[in-house]
Each structure stands twice: as C-alpha cells, then as structure tokens.
N, C-alpha and C positions, 0 to 999 in steps of 0.2 A: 468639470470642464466648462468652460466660459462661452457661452451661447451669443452670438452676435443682435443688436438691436433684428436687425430684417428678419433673421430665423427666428427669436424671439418672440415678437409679435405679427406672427404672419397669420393672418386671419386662418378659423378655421372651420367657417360656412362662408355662405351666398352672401349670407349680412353683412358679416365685418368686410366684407370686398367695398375699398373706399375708391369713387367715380368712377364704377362703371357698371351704374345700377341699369341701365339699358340692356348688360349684356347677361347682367346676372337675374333680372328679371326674366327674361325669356327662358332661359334655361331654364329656372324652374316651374315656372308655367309648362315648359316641354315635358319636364320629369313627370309634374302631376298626371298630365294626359296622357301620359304612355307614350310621348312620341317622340322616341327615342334614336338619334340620329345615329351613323355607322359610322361616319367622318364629321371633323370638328375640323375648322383652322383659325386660329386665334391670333391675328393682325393686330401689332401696334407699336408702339416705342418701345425701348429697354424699362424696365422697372417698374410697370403699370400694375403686373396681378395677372398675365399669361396662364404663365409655368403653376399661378398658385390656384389660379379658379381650375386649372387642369385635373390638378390634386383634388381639390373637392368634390369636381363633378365624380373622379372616379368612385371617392367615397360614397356620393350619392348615390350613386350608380348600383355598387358592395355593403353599403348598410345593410346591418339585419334587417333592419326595420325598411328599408327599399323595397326595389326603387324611390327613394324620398329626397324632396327639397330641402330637406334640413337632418342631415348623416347626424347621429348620436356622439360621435368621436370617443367611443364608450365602447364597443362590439370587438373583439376580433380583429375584422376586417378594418374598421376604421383606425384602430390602432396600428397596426402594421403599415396603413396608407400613408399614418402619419410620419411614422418612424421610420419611413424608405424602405423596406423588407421585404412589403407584400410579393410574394411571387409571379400574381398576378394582374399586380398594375407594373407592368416596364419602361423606364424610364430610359431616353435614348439620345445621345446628342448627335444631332446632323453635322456638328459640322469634323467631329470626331470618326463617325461613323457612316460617311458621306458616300461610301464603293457600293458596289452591285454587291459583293458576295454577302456584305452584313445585311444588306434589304433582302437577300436570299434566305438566308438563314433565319431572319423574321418573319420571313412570307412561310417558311416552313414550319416553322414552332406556332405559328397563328390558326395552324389548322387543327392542333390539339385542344380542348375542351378547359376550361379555368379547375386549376388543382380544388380550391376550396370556394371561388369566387364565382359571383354570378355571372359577372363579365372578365372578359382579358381587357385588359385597357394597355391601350400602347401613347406615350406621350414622346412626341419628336419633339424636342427643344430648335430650334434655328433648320427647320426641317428647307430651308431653301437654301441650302448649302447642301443637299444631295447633287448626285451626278446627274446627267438625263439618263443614265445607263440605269442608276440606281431606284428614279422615278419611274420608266418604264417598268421597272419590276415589280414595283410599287402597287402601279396600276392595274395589274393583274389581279391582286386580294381583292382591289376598290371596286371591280369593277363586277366580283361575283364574293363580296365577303360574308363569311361565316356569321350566322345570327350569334354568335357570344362574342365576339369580336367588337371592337371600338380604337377609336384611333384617334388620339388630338393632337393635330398639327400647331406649333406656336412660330412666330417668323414674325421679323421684323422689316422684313422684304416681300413680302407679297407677290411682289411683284416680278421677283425673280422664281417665282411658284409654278410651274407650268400650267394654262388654261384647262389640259385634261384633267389636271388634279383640282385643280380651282371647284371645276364644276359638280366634282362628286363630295362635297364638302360643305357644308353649312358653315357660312364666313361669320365671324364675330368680329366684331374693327372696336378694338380696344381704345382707347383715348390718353394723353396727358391728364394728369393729375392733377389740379385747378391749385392755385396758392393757399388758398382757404383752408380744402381737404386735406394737407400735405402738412401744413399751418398745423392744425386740428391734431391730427396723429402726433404730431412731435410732441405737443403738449401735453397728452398720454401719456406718452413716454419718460418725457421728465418730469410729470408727478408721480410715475409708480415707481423709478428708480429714484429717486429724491435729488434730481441733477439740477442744478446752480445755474440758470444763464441767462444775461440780459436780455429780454423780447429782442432789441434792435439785431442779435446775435442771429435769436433764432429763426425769424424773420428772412434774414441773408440766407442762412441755411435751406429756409423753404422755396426761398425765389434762385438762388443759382442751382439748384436741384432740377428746376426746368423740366418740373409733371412727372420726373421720376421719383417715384416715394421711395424705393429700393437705395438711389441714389443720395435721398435726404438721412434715411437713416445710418447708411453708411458713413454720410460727415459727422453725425453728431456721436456716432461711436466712436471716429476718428479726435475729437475735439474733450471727447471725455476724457479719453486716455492722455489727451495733451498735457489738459490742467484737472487738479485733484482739490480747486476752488470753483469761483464765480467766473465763468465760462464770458468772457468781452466779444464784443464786435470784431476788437482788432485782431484778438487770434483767434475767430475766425477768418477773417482777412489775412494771417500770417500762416497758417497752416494751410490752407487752399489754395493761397497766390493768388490773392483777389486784390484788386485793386481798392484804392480808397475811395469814398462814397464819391467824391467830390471830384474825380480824377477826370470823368469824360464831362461833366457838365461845365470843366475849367476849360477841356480842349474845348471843344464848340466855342466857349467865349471866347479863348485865342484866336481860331479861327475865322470867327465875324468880323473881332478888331486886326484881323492881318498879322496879329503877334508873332513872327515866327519865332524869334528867341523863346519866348515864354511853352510854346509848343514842344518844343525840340530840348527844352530843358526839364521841363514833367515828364516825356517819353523817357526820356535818357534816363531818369531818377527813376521809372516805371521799373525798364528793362534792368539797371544795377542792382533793383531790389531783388529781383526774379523773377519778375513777373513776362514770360515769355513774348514776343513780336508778335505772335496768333494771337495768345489771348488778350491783347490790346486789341488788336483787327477787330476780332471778335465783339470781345465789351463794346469799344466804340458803334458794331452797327446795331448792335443790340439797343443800345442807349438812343440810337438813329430811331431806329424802328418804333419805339417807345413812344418817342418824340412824336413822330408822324402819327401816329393813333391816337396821341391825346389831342394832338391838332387837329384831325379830324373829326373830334369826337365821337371814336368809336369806343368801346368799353373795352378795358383793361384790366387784367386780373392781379393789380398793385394795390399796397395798401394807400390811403386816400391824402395822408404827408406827401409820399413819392409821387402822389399823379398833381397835387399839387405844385411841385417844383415843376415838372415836366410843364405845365399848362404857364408858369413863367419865362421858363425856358423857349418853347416855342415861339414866341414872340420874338425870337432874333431871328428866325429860320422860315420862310415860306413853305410850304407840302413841295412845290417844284425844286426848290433850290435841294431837298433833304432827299428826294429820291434821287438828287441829280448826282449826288455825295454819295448815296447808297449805292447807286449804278459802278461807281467810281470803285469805290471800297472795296465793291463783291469780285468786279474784275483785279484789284491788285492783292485780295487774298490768294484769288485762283494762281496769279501768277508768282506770289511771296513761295507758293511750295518747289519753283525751279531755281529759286534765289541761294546762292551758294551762301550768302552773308546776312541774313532775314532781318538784323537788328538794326542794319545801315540802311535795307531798302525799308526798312519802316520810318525810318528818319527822313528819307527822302517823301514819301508817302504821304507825309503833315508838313512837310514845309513846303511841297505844291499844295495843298491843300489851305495853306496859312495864308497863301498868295494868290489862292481863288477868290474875288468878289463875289457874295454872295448876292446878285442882284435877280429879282424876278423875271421870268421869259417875259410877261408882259410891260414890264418898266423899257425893254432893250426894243423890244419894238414901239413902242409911242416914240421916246427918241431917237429912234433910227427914221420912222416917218416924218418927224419935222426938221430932219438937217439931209440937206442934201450931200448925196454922194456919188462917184462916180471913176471909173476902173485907170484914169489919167491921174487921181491922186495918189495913187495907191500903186504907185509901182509894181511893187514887189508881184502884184497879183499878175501881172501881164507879164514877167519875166517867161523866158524860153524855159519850159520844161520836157522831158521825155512824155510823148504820146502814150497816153493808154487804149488809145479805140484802135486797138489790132485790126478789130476784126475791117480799118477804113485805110490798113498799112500794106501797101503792094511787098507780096514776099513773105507775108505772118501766116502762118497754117493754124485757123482756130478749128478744124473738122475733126481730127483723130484726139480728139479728149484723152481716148483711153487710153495709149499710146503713151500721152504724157504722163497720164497720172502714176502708170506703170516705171516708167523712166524717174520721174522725183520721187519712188517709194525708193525708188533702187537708192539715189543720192542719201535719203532720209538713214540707208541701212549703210550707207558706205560712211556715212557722219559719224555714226553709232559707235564705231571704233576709236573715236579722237573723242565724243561727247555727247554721252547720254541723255542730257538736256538737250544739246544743240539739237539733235535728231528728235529729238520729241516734237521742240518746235518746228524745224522745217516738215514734218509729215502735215500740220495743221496746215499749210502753204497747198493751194489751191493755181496747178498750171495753165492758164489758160490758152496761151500760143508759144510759137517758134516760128523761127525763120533759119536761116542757115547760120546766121553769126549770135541768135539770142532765145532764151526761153523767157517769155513773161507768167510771173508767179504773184498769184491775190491773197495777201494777207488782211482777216476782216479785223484783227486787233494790232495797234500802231507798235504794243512790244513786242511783238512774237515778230512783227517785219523789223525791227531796230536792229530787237539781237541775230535776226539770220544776217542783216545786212553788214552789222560789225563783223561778221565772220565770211565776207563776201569772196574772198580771194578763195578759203578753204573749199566753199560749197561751191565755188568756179569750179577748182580742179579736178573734183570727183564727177561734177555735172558733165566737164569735159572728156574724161578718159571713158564715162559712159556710155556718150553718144558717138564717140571716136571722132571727134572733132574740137575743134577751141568756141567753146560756147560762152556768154557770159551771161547771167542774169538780169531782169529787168523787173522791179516792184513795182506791184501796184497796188493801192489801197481796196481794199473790203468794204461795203457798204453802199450808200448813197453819194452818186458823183455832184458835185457841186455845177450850177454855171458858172462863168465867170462874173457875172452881176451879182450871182447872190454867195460868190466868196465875197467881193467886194464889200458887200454889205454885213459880214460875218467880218472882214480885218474890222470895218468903220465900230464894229459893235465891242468890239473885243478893244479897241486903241478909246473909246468913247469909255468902258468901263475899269480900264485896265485889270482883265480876264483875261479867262486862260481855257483853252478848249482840252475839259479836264479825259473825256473817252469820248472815240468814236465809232458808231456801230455797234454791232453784237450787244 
C-alpha cells in the first residue's frame, strides 16, 4: 500500500523534528530530569510537528529504555506508538469528539492503570473544539490527575482554550516552518525517491507552503503523481492555481502608471484561467507585504533573486502609500465574502485601485501648505447636508442606547428573511438617536452604509412596523468627523492629485 510523502518521512525522535528545536529541547532536558509534566498543550499552525512530537514524547515517555530522550523505535512499546495500536497511548480528535459524554468516558478509563505501558498518554488533536461542558469535565482529572496519566493537548487556537485549562498545562508555541528548513526537507525527499524537478519548482513548493511542511509535502506528492518526468515550475503553477511569477509585480506597475485597461485585462485572464478572486486578493497583499519589508529592510525569509526584484520594485511605492493599499485590500477581502459576484467586485477592486495616485502623505501636505485654499472655492463642501450632532438636535433622544440597539437587532432579524447578507450588514450599524419621525444609525465602514442605504425603503419598513410608527433612517459616518476647513483642504488635496479617498476609518 502506497504510504504518502508526510507519513513517510515523519520524524521519529526529538532530532529529525525540523524548527522547532526550542521546543524539542526542552522536552528532553525535562525527560532527562525526571520532570515529567501531567498536561502538555502544544500551540501552533496547521503542519508544524504538533500531533508528531506528541507521538514521540509518548514514546519517550514508553521506551524500554525510558524514560529517555531518544525512544529506540525498536521495543515493543515504540513499535506499537508508531503503528497507531498502542492501547495505551489514545489518540483523540476534539473536534469529532467535542460532548461531555466522550470526556466522561475518558475521565473514566483514565483512572485505570496502563495495560502494558509505563504511562497512559492521551493526545487531543484540535482539543479547542471541546464544549465548555466537555472542558469542565475535563478539568476534573487535571485538577487531581492520576500519576500514570498524561495528556497532550495540540490546537491551533489557543486561544479558544479556556484560562482554567491553560493554566494546568505546560504551553509549547510551536512555530512556522522557515523556507530554508522546508527547502531542506524537500530535497531529502527527492533524492531518496529519485524525483525530477526544477529548483525554481521546488522552490515555489516551499514558499507557498507558508511554514507548513505537512502542507509542502502534500504538493510535491500531489505534483509527482501529475507528471511521471521533469516536474516545471509551470505545473506547479497549473496544478495549484498559482498565479504566474510576474502576475502582481505587472499589477503594482499597472497600478502606479494608472493603467487600468492593462489591470483589468491580467485579472480577467487571472480569473478565466482559474485562478480564484481570493486567491488574487490574497497573492496580491502577500506580494504587498513583501514589498513593504524589503522596503524597510527588515529580513525576509525569500531566496536572495526574489528579494532582489522586490528591493526594485519598491522603488515605485513609498512604505505609506503600500499600507495605505494594504488597509484598502484587507477591508475589500473582508467584504468580497458578502459579494454575491466575487469575480466582478475584484474587477471593480483594481480599477479603483488603477485610478488611485500613488502620491506620498508628505508630498500632499507641502503642497497643500504653499497654495491657498478656502471653503468659497469649493462649493460642494458648504452644500446643505443632513446634521449628524443629534445629540445639538431639539427632539433627537441620544439617552436610551439600549432601547435602540434592542429595536435595530430586532430590523437586522426582520431583514434576515428577505437577506442574509443584508442582515449581517445592518447588525454592524451602530443606533445612535431618534426622534419621532427618524432613527440615526453610524456605520464606521462607507460599504456596509452604501449597501444598507441601497436597500433603504426595505429596512424603512420593518424599522416602521417595529416601532409602530413611520420612521425613516438617517446615516451617519463611523470614525473621525472632519471640520469644514479641513474637508476643504482634503477636496483641494484630492482635485491637486487627482485621488481618491480609497477607506475610511476602522
């Protein structure tokens, strides 16, 4: 039967455990001294060596020759650990296994004595995916557990872990996988299996793996079975849906020269190849974030070609202008997951973006201080709008918050029925006053206010039949209120660069 790259070569001591010699040091320093903890919980990403150093220690733990740092993988005991069998190491998924009764049922068998083993070892995989019902019971064993007993917790959420558990556990905070290390292994692998692939391939392999080695080996068993030759770049790029090398360092240059055609026609060729409207989002602020670190010369874990282009690159892009895009980005992924059409609003997405000037915060104020400005050229800025200072409006009730907030949860669940989106958004909507003809509602992001506003009539007449009255809504912006001098001086900056005020707030 055909054994996968990960099961294959998955270490089988402390040693072969690749980066996360911090954690596997200590353990065995612990083992030598006898000091032998009763709870483990092992914090980190997907694909690091959790679930595998779990396995070891329990070996360590069941060696003949144990308590030892270094299990024989020879005895008995270590054989069984390895082969999944042992009766007395159990291995347990949380999130399968997540109710009271099955934490009962282990809390019960836990107090029985190990058949053949020195310890019972219990390994929870994704152990933050118990209930609190099921934690509570948990807590019980932990808190007066049996000396043959042991228990290692692994979880990728920590933090969904409860503090009472937290605290009876000796934390290990696992790490990403550096490119190097990840690099290293692979190359193992296809010299012992005599596998065919271009560096530039494997390369790719190790860098969109992203510090998971579980995950790198997974592609390059995916990639072997593809081809039964010389393993390219491109199919890796073709069997992953990866974009091509050159695909975000072309947008950025679109974007600097304003090209919006040339934008909107790479995307477009992006998406028809398959390449999904996330993982453009995605790549793209990935390629951002790159950016800005080589820009700042911080260290990068890219090979020394790539930080080279990067360090060219940079040079169109200021650090302000690239977080200003990153800010931009991070909000219209959040919002691409309520998008009924993802592949359109990504379209829309780069051709604002084509048609933002990238110009420095401090280039707009030098020229804003040496040309005068003032709120009579600028009309627009002095136009009548609806008042937002309620609380200076005879008739507006800004006292009963609660009241309100109560009443727009009720609208947000009477939405729910026409538009599970819509409703999502208007709960984000923030009541601030009424009066008898109006509620005013603060929205701190300008989409989530567009689209409740396009839908103004609907969320009128739920708002109305609620309060038993004819009410109509009134938006207002989230964030920091502008004065009128210094919109003025925001149109003058924005008409001086021909810019675009790409997010506001949050």
């Amino acid at each position: 039967m055909y054994t996968v790259f990960a099961r294959k070569y998955r270490p089988r001591n402390f040693d072969e455990i690749i980066g996360q010699q911090h954690c596997t040091t200590t353990l065995k320093n612990a083992i030598s001294k006898g000091r032998i903890a009763h709870a483990y919980l092992f914090a980190g990403p997907r694909g690091v060596g959790k679930t595998t150093t779990a396995r070891i220690l329990a070996k360590a733990l069941n060696c003949d020759n144990g308590p030892t740092p270094d299990p024989c993988n020879e005895c008995t005991h270590c054989k069984e650990i390895l082969q999944g069998n042992s009766v007395d190491v159990i291995e347990i998924d949380g999130a399968s296994n997540r109710g009271i009764d099955e934490i009962r049922n282990l809390r019960e068998n836990a107090r029985y004595t190990p058949s053949s083993s020195r310890y019972k070892v219990y390994i929870i995989d994704e152990v933050h995916m118990l209930t609190i019902h099921a934690f509570n019971a948990l807590l019980k064993i932990l808190e007066e557990p049996p000396p043959h007993i042991v228990f290692i917790f692994a979880t990728t959420q920590p933090h969904k872990v409860p503090q009472t558990i937290l605290s009876r556990c000796q934390r290990f905070n696992f790490r990403k996988i550096g490119f190097e290390d990840t690099l290293g292994m692979l190359k193992v692998i296809i010299e012992k299996e005599n596998i065919k692939i271009e560096e530039s391939a494997l390369k790719l392999i190790a860098q969109k793996a992203d510090g998971a080695l579980r995950d790198a080996e997974g592609m390059l068993d995916q990639l072997v079975a593809y081809s039964d030759t010389l393993i390219k770049e491109e199919d890796v790029r073709n069997v992953l849906g990866l974009p091509r090398d050159d695909v975000f360092f072309n947008i950025q240059s679109y974007i600097v020269k304003g090209d919006t055609k040339e934008v909107l026609s790479l995307v477009q060729q992006m998406t028809v190849s398959g390449i999904s409207p996330e993982e453009m989002l995605t790549g793209f602020l990935e390629h951002l974030r790159l950016l800005l670190l080589v820009n700042t010369n911080v260290k990068v874990d890219i090979p020394p070609k790539e930080r080279e282009r990067y360090t060219n690159a940079g040079s169109q892009l200021s650090s302000d202008v690239i977080l200003r895009i990153m800010r931009f980005l991070l909000e219209a992924r959040r919002e691409m997951r309520y998008s009924e059409n993802p592949d359109i609003y990504l379209l829309e997405i780069m051709a604002r973006l084509s048609t933002f000037k990238a110009v420095p915060i401090e280039e707009i104020i030098e020229s804003l201080e040496a040309t005068p400005y003032s709120t009579e050229r600028h009309p627009v800025v002095s136009e009548k709008k609806e008042s937002y200072e309620t609380d200076k409006i005879p008739g507006y009730e800004t006292k009963q918050k609660d009241a309100l907030k109560e009443m727009w949860k009720k609208v947000a669940g009477a939405v729910e029925k026409d538009s599970k989106t819509l409703a999502s958004i208007i709960a984000l909507g923030k009541p601030v006053a009424m009066n008898d003809d109006s509620m005013v509602v603060e929205f701190q992001k300008g989409f989530h206010r567009e689209s409740v506003k396009d839908n103004k009539k609907l969320v009128e007449k739920h708002l109305s039949k609620i309060a038993g009255r004819n009410l109509r809504v009134v938006f207002k912006e989230g964030g920091i209120r502008t004065t009128e001098k210094e919109s003025a001086m925001l149109k003058k900056a924005l008409e001086l660069f021909s810019a675009e005020v790409l997010s506001r707030g949050g």
